[in-house]
Structure formats: C-alpha cells, structure tokens
N, C-alpha and C positions, 0 to 999 in steps of 0.2 A: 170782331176779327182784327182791327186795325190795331184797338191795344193788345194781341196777343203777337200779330205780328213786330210790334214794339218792344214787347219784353224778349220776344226770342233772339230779335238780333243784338237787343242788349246783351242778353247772357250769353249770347257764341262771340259777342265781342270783345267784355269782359272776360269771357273764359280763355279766351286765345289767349289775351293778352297776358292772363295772369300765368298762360302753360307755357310761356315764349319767357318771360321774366322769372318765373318760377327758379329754375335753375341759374339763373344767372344774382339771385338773394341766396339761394344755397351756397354758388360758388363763393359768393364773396366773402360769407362766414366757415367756409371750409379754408380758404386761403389763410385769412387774419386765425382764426383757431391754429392750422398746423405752425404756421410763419411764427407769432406771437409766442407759443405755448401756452398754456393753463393758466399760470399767475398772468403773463403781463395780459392775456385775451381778457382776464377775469376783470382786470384793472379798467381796458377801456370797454370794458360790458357795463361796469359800475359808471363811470363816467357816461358813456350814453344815456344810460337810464336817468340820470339828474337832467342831462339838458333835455330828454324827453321831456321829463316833471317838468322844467322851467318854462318850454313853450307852450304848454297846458292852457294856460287865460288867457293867450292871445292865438294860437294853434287849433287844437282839436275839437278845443268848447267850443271855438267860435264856429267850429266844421258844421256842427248840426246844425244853429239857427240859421246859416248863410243856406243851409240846403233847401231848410223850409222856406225862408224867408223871400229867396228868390225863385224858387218854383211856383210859389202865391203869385208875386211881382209878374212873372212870367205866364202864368195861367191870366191871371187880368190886363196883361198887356201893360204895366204901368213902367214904363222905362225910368222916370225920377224917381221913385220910390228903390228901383233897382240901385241907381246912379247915387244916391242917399245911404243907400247901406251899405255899398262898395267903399265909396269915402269915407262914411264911420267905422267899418273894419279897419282900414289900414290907420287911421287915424289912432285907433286904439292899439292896435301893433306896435308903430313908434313910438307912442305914450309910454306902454306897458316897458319895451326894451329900454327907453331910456332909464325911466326908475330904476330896473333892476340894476342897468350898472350904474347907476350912480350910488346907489345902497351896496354895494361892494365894492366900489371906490373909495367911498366913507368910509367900510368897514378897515377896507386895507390902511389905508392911510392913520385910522385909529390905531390899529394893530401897531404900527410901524414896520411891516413886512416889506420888504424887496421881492417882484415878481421875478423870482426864479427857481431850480429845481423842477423835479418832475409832475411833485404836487402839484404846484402853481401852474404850470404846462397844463395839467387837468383842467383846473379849474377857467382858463380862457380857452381853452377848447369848446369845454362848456357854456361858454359864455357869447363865444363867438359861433357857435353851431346854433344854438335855441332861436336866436328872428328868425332864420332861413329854413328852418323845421317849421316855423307858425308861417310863414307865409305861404310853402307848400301846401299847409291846410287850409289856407282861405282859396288859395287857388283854386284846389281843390273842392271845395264847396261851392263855389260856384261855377263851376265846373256840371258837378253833380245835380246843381238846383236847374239847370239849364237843359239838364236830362241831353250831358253829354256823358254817360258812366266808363266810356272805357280812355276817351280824353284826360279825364279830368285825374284818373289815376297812372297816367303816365309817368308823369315826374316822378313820381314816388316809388312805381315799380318798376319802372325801365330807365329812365334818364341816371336814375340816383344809382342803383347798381352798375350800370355801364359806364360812366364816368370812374367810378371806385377800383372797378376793377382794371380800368384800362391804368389807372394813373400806379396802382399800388403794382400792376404787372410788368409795369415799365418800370418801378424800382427797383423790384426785387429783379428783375432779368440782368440791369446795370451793378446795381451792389451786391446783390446776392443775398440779403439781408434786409431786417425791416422790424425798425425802433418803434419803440412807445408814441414817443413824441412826434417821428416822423408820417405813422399811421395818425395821428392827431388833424398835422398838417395836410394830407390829401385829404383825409375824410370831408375838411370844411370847404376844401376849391371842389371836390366832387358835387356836395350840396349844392353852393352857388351856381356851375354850372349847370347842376340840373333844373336849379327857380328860375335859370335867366329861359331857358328852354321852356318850361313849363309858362312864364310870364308874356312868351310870344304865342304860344298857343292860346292860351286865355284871353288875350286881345284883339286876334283875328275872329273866335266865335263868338263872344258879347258884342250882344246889336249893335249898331252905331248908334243908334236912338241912345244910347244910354250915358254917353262920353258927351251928346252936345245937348241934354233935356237938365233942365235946370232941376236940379236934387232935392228930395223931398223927405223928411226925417221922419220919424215914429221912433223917436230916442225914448218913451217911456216905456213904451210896448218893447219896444230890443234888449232896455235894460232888466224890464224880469225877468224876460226869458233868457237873457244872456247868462245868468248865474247859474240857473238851475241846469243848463247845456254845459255847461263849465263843470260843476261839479258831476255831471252823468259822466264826460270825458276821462273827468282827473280819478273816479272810481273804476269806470274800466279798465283805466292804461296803470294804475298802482295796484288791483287785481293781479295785473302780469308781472307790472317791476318791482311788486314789495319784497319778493323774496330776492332780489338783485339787492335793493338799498338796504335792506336789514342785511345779509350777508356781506355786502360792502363797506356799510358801518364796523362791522365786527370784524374788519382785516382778512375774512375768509376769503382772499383773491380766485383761490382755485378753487374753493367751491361754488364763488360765483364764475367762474368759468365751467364748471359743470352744468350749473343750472342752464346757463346761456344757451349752450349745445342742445342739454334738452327741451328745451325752451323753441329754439328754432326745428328741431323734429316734431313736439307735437304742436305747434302753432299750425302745420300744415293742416291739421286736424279743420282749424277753423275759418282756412280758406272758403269751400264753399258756403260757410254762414256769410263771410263778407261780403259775398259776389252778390249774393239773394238784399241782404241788406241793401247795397248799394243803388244795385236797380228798381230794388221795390221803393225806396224811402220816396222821391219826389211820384212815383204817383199813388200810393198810400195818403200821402197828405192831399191830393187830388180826390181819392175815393172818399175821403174820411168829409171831406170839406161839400163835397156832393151829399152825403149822405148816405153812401151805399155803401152799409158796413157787410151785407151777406156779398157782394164783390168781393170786396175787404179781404174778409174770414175763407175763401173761396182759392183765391190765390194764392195768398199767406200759408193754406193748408199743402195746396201743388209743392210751393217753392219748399217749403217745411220740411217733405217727406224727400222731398229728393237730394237737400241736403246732406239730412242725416244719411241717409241711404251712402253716400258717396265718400262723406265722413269717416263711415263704420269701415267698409272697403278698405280705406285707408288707415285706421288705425290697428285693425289687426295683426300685420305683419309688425307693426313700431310695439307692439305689446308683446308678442312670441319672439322677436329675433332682436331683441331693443339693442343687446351689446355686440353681434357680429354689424350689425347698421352701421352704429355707433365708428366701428375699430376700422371700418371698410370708408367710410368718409369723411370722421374726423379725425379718426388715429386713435392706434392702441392705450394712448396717455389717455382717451377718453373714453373707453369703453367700461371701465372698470368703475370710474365717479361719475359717471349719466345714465348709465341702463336704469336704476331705480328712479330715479329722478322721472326720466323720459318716457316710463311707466305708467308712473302716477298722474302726470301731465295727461298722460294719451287719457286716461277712462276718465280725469277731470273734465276736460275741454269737449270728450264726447258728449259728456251728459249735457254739457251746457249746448251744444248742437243741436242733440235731443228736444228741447226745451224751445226751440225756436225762436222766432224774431222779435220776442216779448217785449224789452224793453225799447226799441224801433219803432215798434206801433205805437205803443204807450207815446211816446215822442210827437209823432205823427199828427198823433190825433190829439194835440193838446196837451198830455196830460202827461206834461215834463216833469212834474212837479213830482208826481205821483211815481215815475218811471225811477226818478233820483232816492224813494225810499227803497226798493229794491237794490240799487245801486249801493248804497249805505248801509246795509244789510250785509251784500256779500263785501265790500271795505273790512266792517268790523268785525266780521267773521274771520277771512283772511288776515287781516292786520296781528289780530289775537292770537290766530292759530299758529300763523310765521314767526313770528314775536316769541313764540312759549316751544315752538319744537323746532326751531331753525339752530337755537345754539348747541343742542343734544345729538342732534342727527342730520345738522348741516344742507346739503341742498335738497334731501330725501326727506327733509321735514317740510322746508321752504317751501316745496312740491306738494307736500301732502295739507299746509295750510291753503296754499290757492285753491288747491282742486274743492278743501271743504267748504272754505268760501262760495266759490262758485255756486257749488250743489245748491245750499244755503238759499243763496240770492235768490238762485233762479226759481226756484220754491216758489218763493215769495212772489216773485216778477209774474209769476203765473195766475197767483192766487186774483194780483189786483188785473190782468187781463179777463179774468172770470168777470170780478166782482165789478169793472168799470166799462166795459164794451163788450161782454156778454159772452167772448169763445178764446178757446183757447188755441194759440197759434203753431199746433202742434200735428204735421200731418199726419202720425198712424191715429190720433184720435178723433173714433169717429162715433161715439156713444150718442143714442136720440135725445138725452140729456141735454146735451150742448146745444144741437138743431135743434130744440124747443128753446131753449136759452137765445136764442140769435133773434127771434120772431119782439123779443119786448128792447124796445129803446137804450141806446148804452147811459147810463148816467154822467151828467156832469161834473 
C-alpha cells in the first residue's frame, strides 16, 4: 500500500507538472516558429540538435547511471559512495567541456578562420549551450535517483521554458522583431538561469550526510556502465535528431523546419511514456535488486496499458486534422510541409508506446549492455532509412526513416525482454504464455 501510495503521487505530480509546462514548451516553439520563419527556425533547430549530440557523454548518458547509481547509494544509506559519484560526474563534465573546446580551438586556429558571421554565431552557440544542457541532466539524475521525479524535472520543463519565453517576449514586445543570432543569445542566459535554479534545488534535497562524508569511488564499476548508458542515450536522442542533422547537413533549412514542427506535435505522443519511465526507473531498480520480478512485470504492465491508452487519445486527432492543427498554431507557412511529416511521426512514436518500458527495464535490471543492442538496431535502421529517403522526399522521408527505426528496435528490445527477464512489458498483453514464463528465473 505504501509503494502504491508512492507512485500515485509521483504520477499526479509528475503529471501536473508536465500539464502546467506543457503549454508553456508549445508556446515557446510556436513563438520562435511564427517570429523566425521556416528557414531561419530550420537553422536553429539544426543547431540545437548538434549541441543536444555534443552534451550526450557528459548529459543524458551520464542521466541513467546517476539514477541507478544513487537510488542503490540511497536504498543502502551510503552517503560517500553518493558523495563519490557526485564529484566523479561533474569532474567528468569539466573534463569532457574542456576538450571539446580546446579541439575546436585547435581546429579553428588550424583553419585560420575569424570567429564571425552567422555560421560561426552557430557554432558558439553550440558550444556555449552543451555544459549547461549536461549539467541539467546530472541534476536531474540525481534528482530522480533520490526518488524526487517531479523536482528533478523542473529545470528542464519549467525553469527553461519560462525563462525563454519571458526574455524572447521581452524582445520581440521592445523591437518588434527577433534575429537568428539574437534567439542564440537569450536561448543560452535562459539555460543558465534555469541550472542556477535547478542547482539550488538540488542542494537543499541531497542529505547533508553527503557534502561532509568523506567520498568513496567505484571508478571501475561506473566506467563500464558509463559507456554502455552513453551509447543507450546517444541512440535514443539521434533516433529523434537524425532526421534534423541529415536535413541540416544537406542545406534543407525549411525542411528541417518542418520536421521540427512535426517533431514537437508528435513528441507529445510520448509524454506519458516519459512520466511512467521516470517514476518507475529508481524503484525498478529497487524491485529488480530485491528479486521480485512478478512486482516488476505487475506494475510495468498497469503503467504500460495506461500509457498507451492516453497516447492513442492523443494521437488521433494529430492523424485526422494534422494540417488545420498545424495552420492554427504554427501558421499556414506550415501546414502544408508538416502535415505528412507529423503523420508519420504520430503512428511512429505510437507504436513505440505501444511496446512499452522495454529498454528502461532492460537498464534497470542490469542488463545495459543488452538494452544498447536494441538501441543499435533502431540507430541503424533509422540512420539507413534517413540517409536513403531523406534527400528524395525531404522531412516526409526523414519521418518515415525514424518511425521505421523505431518499429525495428522496439521489435528487438522486446524480444530480449522475453528472452532475458522472462515478460514482456506490454500492458494489453495478457497471454498464460507469458504468466507461465514469469514462474522460471530471468537469466543473467
């Protein structure tokens, strides 16, 4: 009773939060969409997605081991083992930033280029946006490991759009107008503002035990897992932005301004996986480390069915009415290049809804390793299919390579939930197949 009381008010808290924020990540990409137009939106869509990729090894990969690794810390009470991991993230953060610009310092200075132009505007955007992207996600993970889930996504989904919006509404109301480079420029003091926000949150909830206990490492344990969490991240998040960098590569601005658009319509799709993900992951790794995989498979199945359920609700209107949506909240310049896009996206991202918390659990319970071949699956499925129908048929291909990606993966990501913890995490399925399958031991 206690833990169902615990996940409930996780998820009315979670879900508040995300239905409170919700609208306020729409507004901000409705603004910059109609403000910008097509090309220059397409342009910093393109450039976001690089400094996304660039905070990747020190960001999002690092988000998972920090959930597990301090939920463990946390369930045993060992505050230096906490205190230890906390310093080896950020330790590797300023490591990882400094290389990176010092290897594009080098590269510049080889070149003999003068940092200016709009180009170059880009690429320090980029450059100065990715720490403060990665440190949001360490926050955030332990945040999460600490089994604070609607904390810990704060920054990310309230501070960082409220910031954006207030500073970019303050320009446009004063000039009337709003540059490439000048959306560059608030984009990055909106992030800062939101980590320094996010950074006093996370200091008030980590015990005090943890800031004065003398820190305790497991640097060989952190560094295998740290790859394989790396590469889980860098496939989910290039699943979504391959069709941005491949179109960006190829000078298609406005058609990565299409994609984008439809991009942030059907992403909604995958709101409630994330919610379920988020709350379930730290105690998953509680149930899995107990032993009670029929808990496990039990919850997994509730959270499962009701996602999809909420999902499907949700995408069928973005499937039937995709271009009055479209024309009614980002403008007629986009109803006409994202309806098909935002299409393809919706019955993509369903399916992988569908398919449930597969690669999560996989995580969970060890078996990162194994979660990263599914992951690699839908990469090279995607990458191939974006790759081969993105220059033919522009964001309507780009779209229809992720979605086949996905399919792909998740296939896969299933097969080894079958084959290595014995059910699959899928709530309409309720076949006595699987319930005899749960009774023998998952394999190592």
């Amino acid at each position: 009773m206690v833990m169902k009381n615990v996940h409930l008010r996780a998820a009315l808290g979670v879900g508040g939060l995300k239905a409170i924020t919700l609208p306020l990540t729409i507004l901000l990409s409705v603004v910059l969409a109609r403000v910008l137009g097509p090309e220059s939106f397409g342009r910093y869509a393109f450039v976001m997605s690089i400094a996304i990729f660039l905070a990747l090894p020190a960001g999002v990969g690092v988000n998972g081991l920090l959930v597990r690794e301090v939920a463990r810390a946390k369930a045993d009470n060992d505050h230096a083992l906490m205190s230890g991991l906390i310093r080896r993230t950020l330790l590797w953060v300023g490591t990882y930033s400094v290389l990176l610009w010092a290897a594009v310092a080098v590269f510049w200075i080889a070149g003999g280029e003068l940092i200016t132009g709009s180009a170059d505007m880009s690429v320090l955007f980029a450059l100065g946006v990715f720490p403060l992207l990665s440190l949001i996600a360490v926050q955030s993970g332990i945040l999460q490991g600490l089994q604070r889930p609607v904390i810990s996504q704060s920054t990310q989904l309230l501070f960082q759009p409220t910031f954006s919006i207030l500073l970019v509404g303050l320009l446009v109301t004063f000039q009337g107008a709003l540059s490439l480079n000048a959306t560059y420029l608030l984009r990055i003091i909106a992030v800062a503002f939101a980590l320094l926000a996010g950074i006093g949150l996370a200091y008030r909830r980590i015990p005090a035990e943890v800031w004065t206990a003398l820190p305790k490492y497991e640097d060989k344990a952190w560094r295998q897992a740290l790859l394989p969490f790396i590469l889980i991240a860098a496939t989910n998040t290039l699943n979504v932005e391959i069709g941005i960098l491949v179109l960006g590569g190829l000078g298609a601005e406005i058609e990565v301004g299409a994609l984008r658009v439809a991009q942030s319509g059907a992403q909604l799709l995958m709101f409630p996986l994330f919610i379920s993900n988020m709350i379930m992951a730290p105690f998953a790794a509680g149930l899995v480390k107990t032993g009670d995989l029929a808990g496990l498979q039990s919850k997994v199945r509730r959270a499962s069915f009701l996602t999809f359920f909420v999902s499907a609700c949700a995408a069928l209107p973005l499937i039937l009415f995709a271009a009055p949506i479209l024309g009614l909240i980002f403008g007629e310049a986009y109803a006409g290049i994202a309806e098909l896009p935002l299409q393809v996206l919706a019955l993509g991202f369903l399916f992988r809804v569908a398919c449930g918390p597969n690669a999560m659990i996989l995580s969970m319970a060890g078996h990162e390793q194994r979660a990263l071949r599914g992951q690699i699956v839908t990469l090279v499925v995607s990458v191939t299919a974006v790759l081969f129908l993105s220059p033919m048929f522009g964001s309507t291909g780009a779209a229809a390579g992720i979605s086949l990606g996905l399919a792909v993966g998740q296939i896969y990501l299933l097969m080894l939930c079958h084959e290595y913890l014995h059910f699959l995490p899928i709530g309409f399925w309720k076949s006595g197949l699987i319930a005899n399958i749960q009774k023998r031991p998952a394999r190592e």
